[in-house]
C-alpha positions in Angstrom: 0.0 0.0 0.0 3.0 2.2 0.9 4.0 2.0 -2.7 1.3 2.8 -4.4 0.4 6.4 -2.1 4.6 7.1 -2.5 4.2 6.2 -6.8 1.2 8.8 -6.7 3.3 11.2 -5.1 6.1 10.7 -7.3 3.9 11.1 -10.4 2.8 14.8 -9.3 6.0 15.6 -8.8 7.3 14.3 -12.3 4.3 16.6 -14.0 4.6 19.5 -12.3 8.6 19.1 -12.7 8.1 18.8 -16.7 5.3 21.1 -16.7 6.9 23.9 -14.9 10.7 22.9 -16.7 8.2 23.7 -20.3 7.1 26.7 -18.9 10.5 27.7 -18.3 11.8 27.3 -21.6 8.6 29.3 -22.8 9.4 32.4 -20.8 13.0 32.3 -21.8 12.3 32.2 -25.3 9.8 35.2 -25.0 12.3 37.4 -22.6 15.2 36.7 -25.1 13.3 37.1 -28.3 10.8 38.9 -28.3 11.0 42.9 -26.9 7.1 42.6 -25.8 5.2 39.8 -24.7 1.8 40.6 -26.7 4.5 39.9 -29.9 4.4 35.8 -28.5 1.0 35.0 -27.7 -0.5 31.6 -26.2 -3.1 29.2 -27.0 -5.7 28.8 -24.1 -5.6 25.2 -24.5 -1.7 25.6 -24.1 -2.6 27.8 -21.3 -4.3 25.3 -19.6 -2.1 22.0 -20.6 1.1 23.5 -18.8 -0.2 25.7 -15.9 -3.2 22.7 -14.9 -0.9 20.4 -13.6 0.9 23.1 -11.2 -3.0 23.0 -9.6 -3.5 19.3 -9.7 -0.1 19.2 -7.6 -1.0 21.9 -5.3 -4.2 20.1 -4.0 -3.0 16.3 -4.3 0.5 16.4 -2.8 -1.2 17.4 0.9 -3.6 14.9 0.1 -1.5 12.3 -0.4 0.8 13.2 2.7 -2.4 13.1 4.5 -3.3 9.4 3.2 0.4 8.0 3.8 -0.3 9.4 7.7 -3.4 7.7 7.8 -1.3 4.9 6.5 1.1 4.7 9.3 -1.7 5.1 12.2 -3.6 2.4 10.6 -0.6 0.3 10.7 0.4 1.5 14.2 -3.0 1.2 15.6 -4.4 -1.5 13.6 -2.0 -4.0 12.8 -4.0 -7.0 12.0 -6.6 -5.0 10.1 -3.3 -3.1 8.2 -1.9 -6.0 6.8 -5.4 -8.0 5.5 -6.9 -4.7 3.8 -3.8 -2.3 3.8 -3.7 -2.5 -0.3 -7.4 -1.7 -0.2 -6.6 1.4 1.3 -4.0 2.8 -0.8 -6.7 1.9 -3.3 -9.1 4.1 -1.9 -6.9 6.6 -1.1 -5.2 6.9 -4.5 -9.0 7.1 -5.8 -11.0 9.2 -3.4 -7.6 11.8 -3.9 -7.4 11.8 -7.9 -11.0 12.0 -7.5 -10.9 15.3 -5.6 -7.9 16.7 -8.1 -10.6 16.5 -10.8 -13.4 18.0 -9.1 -10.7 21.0 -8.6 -9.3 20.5 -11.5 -13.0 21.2 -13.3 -13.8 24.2 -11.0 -10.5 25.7 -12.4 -12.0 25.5 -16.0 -15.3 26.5 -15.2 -14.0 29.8 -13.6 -11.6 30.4 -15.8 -13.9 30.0 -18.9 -16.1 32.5 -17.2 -13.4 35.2 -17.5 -13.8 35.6 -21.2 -11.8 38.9 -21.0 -8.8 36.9 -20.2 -9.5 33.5 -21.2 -11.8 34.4 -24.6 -8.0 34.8 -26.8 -4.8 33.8 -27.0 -3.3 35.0 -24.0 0.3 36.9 -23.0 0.5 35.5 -19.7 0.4 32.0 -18.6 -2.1 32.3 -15.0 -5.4 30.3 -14.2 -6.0 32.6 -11.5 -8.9 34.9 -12.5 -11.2 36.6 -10.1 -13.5 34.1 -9.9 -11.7 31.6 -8.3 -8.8 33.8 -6.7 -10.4 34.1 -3.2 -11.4 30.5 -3.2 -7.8 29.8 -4.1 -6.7 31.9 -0.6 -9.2 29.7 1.4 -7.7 26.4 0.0 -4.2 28.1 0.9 -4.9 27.9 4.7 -7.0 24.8 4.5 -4.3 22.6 3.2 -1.6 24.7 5.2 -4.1 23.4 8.4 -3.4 20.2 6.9 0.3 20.1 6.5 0.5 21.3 10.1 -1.6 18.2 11.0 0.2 15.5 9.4 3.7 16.6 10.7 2.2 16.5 14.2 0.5 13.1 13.5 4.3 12.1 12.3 6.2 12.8 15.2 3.1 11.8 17.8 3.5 8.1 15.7 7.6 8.3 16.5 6.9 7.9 19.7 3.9 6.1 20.0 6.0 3.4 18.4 8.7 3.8 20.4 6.5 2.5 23.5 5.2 0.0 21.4 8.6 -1.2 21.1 9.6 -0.9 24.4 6.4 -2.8 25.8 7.3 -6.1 23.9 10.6 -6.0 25.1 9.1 -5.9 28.9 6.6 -8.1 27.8 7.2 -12.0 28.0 3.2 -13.0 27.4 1.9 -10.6 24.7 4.6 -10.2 22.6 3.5 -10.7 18.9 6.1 -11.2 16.5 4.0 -9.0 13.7 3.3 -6.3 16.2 7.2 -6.0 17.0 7.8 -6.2 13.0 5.7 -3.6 12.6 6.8 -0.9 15.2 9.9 -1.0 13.8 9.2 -0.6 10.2 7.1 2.0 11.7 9.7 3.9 13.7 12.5 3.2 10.7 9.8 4.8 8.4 8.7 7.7 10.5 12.3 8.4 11.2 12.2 9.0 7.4 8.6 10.7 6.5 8.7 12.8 9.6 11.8 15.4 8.3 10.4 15.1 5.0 6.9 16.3 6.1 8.0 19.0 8.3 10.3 20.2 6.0 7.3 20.3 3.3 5.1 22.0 6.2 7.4 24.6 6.5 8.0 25.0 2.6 4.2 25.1 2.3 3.7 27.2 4.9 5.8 29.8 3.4 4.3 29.0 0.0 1.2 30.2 1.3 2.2 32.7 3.4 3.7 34.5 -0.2 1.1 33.3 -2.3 -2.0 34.8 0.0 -0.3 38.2 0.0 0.4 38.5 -4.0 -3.1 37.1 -4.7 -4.2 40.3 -2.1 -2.4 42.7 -4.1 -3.0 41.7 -7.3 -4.7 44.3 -8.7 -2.3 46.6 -7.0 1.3 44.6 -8.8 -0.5 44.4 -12.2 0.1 41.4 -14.0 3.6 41.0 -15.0 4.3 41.6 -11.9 2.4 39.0 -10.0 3.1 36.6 -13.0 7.1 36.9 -12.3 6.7 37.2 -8.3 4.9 34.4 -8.3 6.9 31.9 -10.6 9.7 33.0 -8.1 7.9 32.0 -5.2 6.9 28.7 -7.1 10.9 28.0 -6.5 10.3 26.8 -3.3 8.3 24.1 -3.9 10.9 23.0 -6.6 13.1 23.0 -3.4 10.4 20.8 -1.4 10.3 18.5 -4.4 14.2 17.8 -4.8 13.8 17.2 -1.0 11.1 14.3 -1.4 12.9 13.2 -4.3 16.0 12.6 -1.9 14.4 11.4 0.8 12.0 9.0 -0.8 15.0 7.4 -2.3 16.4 6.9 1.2 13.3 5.7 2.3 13.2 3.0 -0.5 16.8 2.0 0.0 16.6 1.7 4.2 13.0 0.1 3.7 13.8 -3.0 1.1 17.5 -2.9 1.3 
């Protein structure tokens, strides 16, 4: 089950990596070619095929953290019930999550193709963010910040409730259980793992939001170039987040099945 929630997670990190690295190449080409931006316009449905999956990734990746915490309690908590419907979970998960990334994903287009200022052309910026959706967008912000904060908690109360777990079967002489002791410690050598990772995205997110809530404010006031460049910058971060996960989910593969 572990695999399939860390694979999803891995996949929204591979599109937003590709889609972002495209958009990259886009802007260059237009800053070093072109002396104004309305010179290189964009299809909409370009428009929407680069910057969607930067959305999808914004409201699954919390999601998912949140599904491999639920995960870990279920395996901590529930051990018998873990290990007989633990694939049916990361099932559900993986289902119930891309499920939600759709329903966001069409509320995007929707609001979007109502600003037919914006989104009736080609277009010189590449944004979904329209005022339609923009203080919806802010809401979300603390939402899944709320739920960043959560799952880091939830990590680090799981360290050591598995610690205890551990200690209590080496007390114990009559109700040790061999796949109770197995699984506090692929629980502790896992959390041990997941819990810098998730704090470190907490605190990445956090100031993700932080950035993004006060540009999205002042939008009107920036203009937007302005808010287009400022926020691509501030979009670095969660590059930063990524190449972290990226390490540290190859560390957790190599400790885990090594």
């Amino acid at each position: 089950m572990r695999r399939i929630l860390i694979s999803n997670v891995l996949f929204l990190y591979a599109i937003y990596a590709l889609t972002s690295m495209v958009e990259a190449v886009i802007n260059f080409i237009v800053l070093f070619t072109y002396s104004n931006p309305c010179d290189c316009l964009t299809q909409v449905w370009l428009v929407y095929l680069i910057r969607m999956p930067e959305y999808i990734y914004y409201l699954g990746s919390p999601l998912f953290h949140f599904a491999i915490m639920i995960e870990r309690v279920l395996a901590t908590v529930y051990v018998k019930i873990y290990e007989k419907q633990g694939k049916l979970f990361g099932v559900i998960s993986t289902i119930i999550v891309w499920l939600l990334n759709l329903m966001f994903g069409l509320y995007i287009y929707i609001t979007t193709q109502m600003d037919t200022d914006t989104f009736g052309h080609p277009m010189v910026y590449l944004i979904l963010t329209t005022k339609y959706n923009s203080q919806i967008l802010i809401y979300l912000n603390y939402i899944l910040l709320f739920l960043v904060i959560c799952v880091a908690i939830a990590d680090y109360y799981l360290i050591v409730r598995n610690r205890k777990i551990k200690l209590n079967f080496f007390n114990s002489t009559t109700n040790y259980s061999l796949s109770k002791s197995y699984q506090s410690k692929q629980n502790i050598l896992l959390m041990r793992i997941i819990f810098p990772l998730d704090f470190s995205y907490s605190f990445v997110f956090a100031l993700f939001n932080a950035l993004a809530n006060f540009l999205r404010y002042n939008r009107d006031e920036y203009g937007p170039l302005v808010y287009v460049r400022t926020y691509e910058g501030i979009t670095l971060l969660l590059c930063g987040g990524i190449n972290w996960t990226f390490t540290s989910i190859k560390s957790l593969n190599y400790y885990t099945y090594s």
